[in-house]
VEXLUMKE-644982 format. One record per residue (C-alpha): y, z, x. Coordinates in steps of 0.02 Angstrom, whole numbers, plus 50000, padded with zeros to 5 digits. Each point is the difference from the previous one (the first is absolute). Last residue first. Layout:
// residues N
YZX...
***
This chain:
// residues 678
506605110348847500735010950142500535016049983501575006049933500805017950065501295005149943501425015550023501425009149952501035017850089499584989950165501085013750128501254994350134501075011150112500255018749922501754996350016499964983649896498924985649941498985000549849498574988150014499864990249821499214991450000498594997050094498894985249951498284995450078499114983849977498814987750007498775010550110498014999150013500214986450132500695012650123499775017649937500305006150160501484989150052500805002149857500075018149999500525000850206501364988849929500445011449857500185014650128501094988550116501004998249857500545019349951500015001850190501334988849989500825009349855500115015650124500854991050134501534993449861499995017849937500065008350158502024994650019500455010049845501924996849974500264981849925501844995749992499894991350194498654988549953498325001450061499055005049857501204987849881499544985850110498325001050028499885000249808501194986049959498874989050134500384996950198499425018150047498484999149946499554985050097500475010050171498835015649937498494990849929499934990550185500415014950077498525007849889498674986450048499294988149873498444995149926500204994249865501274987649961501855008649980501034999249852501925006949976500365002549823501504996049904499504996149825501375007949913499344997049818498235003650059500435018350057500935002449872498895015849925500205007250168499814993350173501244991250150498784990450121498415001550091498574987250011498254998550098498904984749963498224994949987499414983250009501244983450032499014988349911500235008049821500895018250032499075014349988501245014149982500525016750085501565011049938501475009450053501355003649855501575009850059500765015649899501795006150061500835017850002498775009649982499085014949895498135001549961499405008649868498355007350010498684990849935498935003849837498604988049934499484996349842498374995849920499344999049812501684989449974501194999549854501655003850129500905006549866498925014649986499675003950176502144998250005500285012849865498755014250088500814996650180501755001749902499355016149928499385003650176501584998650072501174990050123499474983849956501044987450096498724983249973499204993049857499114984450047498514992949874501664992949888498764982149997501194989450146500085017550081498314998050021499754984150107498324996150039499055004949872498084995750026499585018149951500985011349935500745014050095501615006449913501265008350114500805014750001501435004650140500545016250053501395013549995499405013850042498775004850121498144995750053499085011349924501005004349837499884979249991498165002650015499735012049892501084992549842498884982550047498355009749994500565008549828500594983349933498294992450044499004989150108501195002750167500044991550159501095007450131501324992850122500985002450146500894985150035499384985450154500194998950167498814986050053498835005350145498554989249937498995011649888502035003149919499674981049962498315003749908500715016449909501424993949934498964982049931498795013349899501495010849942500734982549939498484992049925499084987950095499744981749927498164995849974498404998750098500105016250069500545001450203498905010250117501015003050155499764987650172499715006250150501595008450095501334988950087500294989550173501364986649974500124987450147501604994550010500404979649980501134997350115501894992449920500284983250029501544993250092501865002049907500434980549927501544993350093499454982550015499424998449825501835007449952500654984250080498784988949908500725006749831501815000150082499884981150004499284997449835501375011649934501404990450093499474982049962500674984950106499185002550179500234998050163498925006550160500975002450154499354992950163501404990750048499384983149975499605008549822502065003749994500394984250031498844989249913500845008949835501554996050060499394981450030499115002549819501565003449880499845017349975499415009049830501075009649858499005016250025500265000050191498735012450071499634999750191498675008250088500205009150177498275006850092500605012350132499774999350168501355010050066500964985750118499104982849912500525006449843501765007350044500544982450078499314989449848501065011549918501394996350097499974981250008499694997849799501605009849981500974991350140499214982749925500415004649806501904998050007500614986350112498104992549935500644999449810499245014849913498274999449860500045018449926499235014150101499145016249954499085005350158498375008650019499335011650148498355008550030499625012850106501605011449990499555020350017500514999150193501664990249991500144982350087500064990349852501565006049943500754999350185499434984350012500594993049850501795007650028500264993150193500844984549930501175013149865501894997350092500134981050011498714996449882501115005349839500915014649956498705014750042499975002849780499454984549959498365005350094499615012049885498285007950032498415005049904499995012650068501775010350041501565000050085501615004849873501744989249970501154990150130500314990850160498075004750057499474997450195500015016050056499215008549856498464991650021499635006350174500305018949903498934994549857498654996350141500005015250079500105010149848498224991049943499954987149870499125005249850498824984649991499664994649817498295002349911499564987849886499415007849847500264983249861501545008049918500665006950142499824986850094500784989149873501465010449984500485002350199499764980650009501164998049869501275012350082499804992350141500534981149918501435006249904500815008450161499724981250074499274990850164498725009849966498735012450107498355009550000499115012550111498385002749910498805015250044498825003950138498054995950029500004979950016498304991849935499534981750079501544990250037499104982649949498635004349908500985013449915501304988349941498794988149945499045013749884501505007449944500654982049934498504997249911499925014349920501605000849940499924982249931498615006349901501055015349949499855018749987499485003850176499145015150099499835000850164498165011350039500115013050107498425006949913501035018249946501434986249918498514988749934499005014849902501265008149924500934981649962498154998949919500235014749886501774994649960499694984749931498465004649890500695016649915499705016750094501085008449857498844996149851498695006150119500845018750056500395004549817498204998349960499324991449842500224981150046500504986649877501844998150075499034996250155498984985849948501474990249943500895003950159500124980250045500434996150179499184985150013500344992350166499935008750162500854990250135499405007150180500604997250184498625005650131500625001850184498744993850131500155009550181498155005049994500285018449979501144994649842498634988249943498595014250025501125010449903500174992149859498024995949994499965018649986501195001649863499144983149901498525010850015500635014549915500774990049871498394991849940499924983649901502034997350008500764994449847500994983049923500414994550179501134989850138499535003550168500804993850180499175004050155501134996850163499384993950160498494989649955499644988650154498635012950062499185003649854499455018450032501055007249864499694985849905498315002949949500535018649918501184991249905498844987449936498735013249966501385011349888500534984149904498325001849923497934992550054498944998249844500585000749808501724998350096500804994149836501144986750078500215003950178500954985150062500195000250183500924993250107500115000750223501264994650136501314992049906501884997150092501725006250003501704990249991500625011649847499914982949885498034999950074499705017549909500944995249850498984984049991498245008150039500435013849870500344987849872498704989150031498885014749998500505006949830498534991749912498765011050103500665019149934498995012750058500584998150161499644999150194501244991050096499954999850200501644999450090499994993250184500084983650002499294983049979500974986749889499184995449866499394983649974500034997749798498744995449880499565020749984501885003349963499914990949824498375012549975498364992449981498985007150155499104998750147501344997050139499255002150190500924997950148499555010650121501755005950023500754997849817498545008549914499844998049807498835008249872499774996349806500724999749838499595015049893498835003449867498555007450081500515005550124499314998050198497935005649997499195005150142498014995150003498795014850025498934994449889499605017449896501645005050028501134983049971498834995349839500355017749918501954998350008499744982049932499115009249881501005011149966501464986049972498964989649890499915016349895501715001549990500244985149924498524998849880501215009049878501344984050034501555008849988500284993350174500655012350155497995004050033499664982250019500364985649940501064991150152499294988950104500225000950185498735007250060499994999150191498475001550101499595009950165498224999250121499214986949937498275000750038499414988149878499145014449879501705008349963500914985349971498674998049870500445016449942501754994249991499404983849905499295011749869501795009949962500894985250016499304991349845500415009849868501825000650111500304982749976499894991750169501174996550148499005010450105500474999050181498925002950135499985007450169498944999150159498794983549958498674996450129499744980950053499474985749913500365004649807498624995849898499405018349975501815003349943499674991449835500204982649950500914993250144501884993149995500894989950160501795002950011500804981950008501265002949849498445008349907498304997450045498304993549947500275006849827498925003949853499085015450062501445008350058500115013250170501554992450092500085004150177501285000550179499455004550144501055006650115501844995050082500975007549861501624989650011500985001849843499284984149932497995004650025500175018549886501274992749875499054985349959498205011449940501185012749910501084986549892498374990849959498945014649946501715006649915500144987449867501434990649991499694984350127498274997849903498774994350140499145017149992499045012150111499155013749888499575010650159501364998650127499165001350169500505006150178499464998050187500355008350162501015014649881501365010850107500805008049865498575004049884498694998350154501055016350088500165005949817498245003649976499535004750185501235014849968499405005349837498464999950092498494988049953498455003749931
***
């Protein structure tokens, strides 16, 4: 059985290829394939399997792959998907070692046989040990061997070989990403279209690439992620390996979410569980095609540049328009060290020094020629990008001259924006230079805030106690207490109580006033039901409340005073796996949604400096907040709910706390619980 490895090795670098269900009809895609594969170069063999025709266009045709002189790599099955499924096994049985189904009718049809198909595709690549691409996508290309096996606009076309390869769930947006990617003067290395992945997943082709030689930067565009730990790993292999990863996650939906029981789930939604996961994976994130494609060429040509953005206009207008886009996309900008303000400050006629810059304000070239360099030249600035409008050359050529100076001098990569265009000798100009141009600012600072992306985070190893018993069911709220307090949470003094007598003991035990709360099973939020009574100060009101509350079972806590109540959860989130969160609590906990989300595991200084960034973070560190142990104390709040997660491991969708009561006394879960998994 061949490795995944060996799999895509003949994928990519195939001696000899087939398109079964070869056809002479120019719009069918057993002709389209079969052409595209011999006119973009591939130097192989090149076969029709049809038992009407000879050949197509020149390309001889056999009956079946038996026929065919000499041993078959890859094939391509431009059949209906009933009749896929067999011809794979038959793939199978001809010792091919990778085939590409490109048919759609599948598990994404309403067809009921549909998914079924797709099992047993699933079925056929395990018991066969054939690797299946798709089904229901469009094919493979790669621009260095070259080999084009596919029916995509792009797949007729010689790419030009490069550096970015393409793997995405989406095969009709090739062309697209192709184009963009050659309009930003960069070049194809590897593409793949995943389709379903009833066999081999965007994961494999990422993990191939990492040791592709040519491929320098690893470009994804997906629906979902198989398995988020993995992708975390494989993230860090491409870091080690000097490859930067630049995603576009598409489908953002939170249908799912709004449907969930736990506070902590409906929170976790789909986007921001993954940015989790692709911020601690070093991954650059995107929001656009265009953005993607731009990233990827900028970081195959400048590679990834730790530091911030030192940007300048020819215009006040212009840096403040930079200064509001990055903002508004998270580009960080250089703060420009005292040593540079104060070189700055020498050459200004009029108004303040700061980033993005002025130049109108140094009075033209004649005082402000060592300005770029200066700008460029401080310690935080890796990255540089200039606001220009087309100038005539008395004007532009100092300008152009002393930024081309600065680059070459400190190194730094320098990209021009001119929204309104240049006429194409400037243009030349600035490229002979060495400075990229471009027309759109966003796109622009999309690819610039690839190049700034943080580095991965290390994936901790999380030692914890065995596994507790869960029930089969959701965990009441003394039940959920008692679990997380099992794993060094702080949690509220409570007792369970069968009667009015018990609860009148037990709130003489602990100390007035308390809190009563109903415990009925499979209720997850009790206040919603009037289950909550809280400030009883005497057993009359203890008596009242156990009444009210309509419950065989009741709990008593002690009431717990603070200042602010946080929410800290964990959730399963689809494709990204289980998830730590923390954010501002209470009843409107879902109408703030502001919660900070890590992918588990995760160090504390890595819990600690993402903390600090949300509403949260910034209300425990802010100058009005006066318990400094509380923000320590509702760490260890989440590093108990890790150490929780990670024991019960696949047994886990979720864990809610909130709220935790943060004050004097530090941090203390007065609510809690804990859903296991279906």
């Amino acid at each position: 059985m061949p490795t995944t490895k060996d799999a895509l090795d003949a994928l990519f670098h195939p001696r000899a290829v087939a398109v079964i269900g070869a056809s002479d009809d120019g719009t069918k895609h057993g002709y389209i394939v079969l052409n595209n594969i011999r006119d973009t170069g591939f130097r192989g063999g090149v076969y029709g399997i049809s038992r009407r025709l000879k050949d197509v266009n020149g390309i001889p045709c056999f009956p079946d792959l038996a026929s065919v002189p000499e041993p078959v790599d890859v094939a391509f099955l431009a059949i209906p998907a009933a009749a896929a499924v067999q011809a794979v096994r038959d793939c199978a049985r001809a010792g091919l070692k990778a085939v590409i189904v490109g048919s759609a009718g599948y598990a994404e049809s309403l067809d009921a046989g549909g998914a079924e198909r797709q099992r047993e595709l699933q079925r056929i690549a395990e018991a066969e040990g054939i690797r299946i691409v798709g089904p229901n996508c469009n094919g493979i290309y790669n621009a260095h061997h070259p080999v084009s096996i596919g029916f995509n606009t792009s797949h007729a076309k010689r790419q030009k070989p490069g550096g970015v390869s393409i793997f995405s769930h989406s095969g009709a947006l090739f062309d697209a990403m192709a184009g963009r990617l050659a309009m930003a003067g960069e070049g194809l290395s590897l593409f793949a279209s995943a389709g379903n992945e009833a066999d081999m997943s965007v994961l494999d082709y990422m993990e191939y690439s990492i040791t592709h030689e040519p491929t320098k930067v690893i470009a994804l565009l997906i629906d979902s992620l198989p398995d988020g730990p993995r992708f975390r790993a494989l993230a860090l292999q491409a870091h080690a390996a000097g490859k930067p990863v630049v995603a576009l996650k598409i489908g953002a939906a939170e249908a799912g979410a709004a449907a969930a029981v736990a506070h902590s789930s409906r929170l976790a939604g789909d986007a921001a569980s993954y940015r989790a996961l692709f911020d601690a994976s070093g991954v650059a994130v995107v929001s656009t095609l265009e953005g993607l494609m731009t990233a990827s060429a900028l970081l195959a040509r400048y590679g990834r540049r730790p530091g911030r953005l030192g940007a300048l206009s020819t215009s006040g207008a212009g840096a403040s328009l930079i200064a509001d886009r990055c903002e508004a996309l998270g580009v960080p900008l250089a703060a420009l060290s005292e040593q540079t303000r104060a070189a700055l400050d020498g050459h200004k006629m009029f108004s303040r020094i700061g980033n993005p810059l002025d130049l109108g304000i140094f009075g033209g070239m004649r005082r402000s020629g060592e300005v770029p360099a200066l700008l460029m030249g401080d310690p935080e600035v890796s990255v540089v990008l200039a606001l220009l409008h087309s100038m005539n050359p008395w004007q532009g050529d100092p300008y152009r001259a002393a930024m081309a100076r600065a680059r070459e001098t400190t190194g730094r990569p320098v990209l021009i924006v001119s929204p309104g265009g240049l006429p194409e000798a400037e243009r030349a100009t600035y490229e002979t230079m060495g400075m990229d141009v471009f027309t759109e600012m966003d796109i622009v600072l999309e690819g610039i805030g690839a190049m700034l992306t943080p580095p991965p985070v290390a994936v901790p190893t999380i030692e914890v106690a065995s596994p507790p018993a869960l029930p089969a069911r959701q965990l009441t709220e003394p039940e959920s207490l008692a679990l997380l307090r099992d794993f060094g949470v702080p949690t509220v003094p409570c007792e369970v109580c069968g009667s009015a007598a018990e609860a009148r003991a037990a709130a003489e035990r602990m100390g007035y006033p308390v809190v009563l709360k109903g415990v009925a099973e499979g209720v997850a939020h009790k206040s919603d039901l009037g289950l909550v009574h809280v400030g009883l100060r005497d057993t009359d009101a203890v008596a009242r409340a156990f009444t009210s509350a309509g419950c065989a079972t009741v709990v008593i806590q002690a009431m717990i005073d603070g200042e602010l109540e946080a929410i800290a959860g964990v959730t399963r989130a689809d494709g990204v796996g289980l998830v730590l969160l923390a954010g501002l609590g209470g009843i409107h906990a879902e109408a703030l949604r502001d919660v900070t989300m890590w992918p588990i595991p995760v160090t504390r200084e890595t819990i600690e400096l993402r903390l600090r960034n949300g509403a949260l973070g910034r209300v425990l560190h802010g100058q009005r907040w006066k318990h400094p142990g509380a923000a320590s104390a509702f760490v260890d709040v989440l590093l108990g709910l890790q150490n929780a997660a990670v024991s019960l491991g696949d047994r886990l969708h979720a864990i809610d706390v909130n709220p935790v009561i943060l004050g004097a006394h530090g941090a203390v879960a007065v609510d809690a619980l804990v859903i296991p998994a279906s």
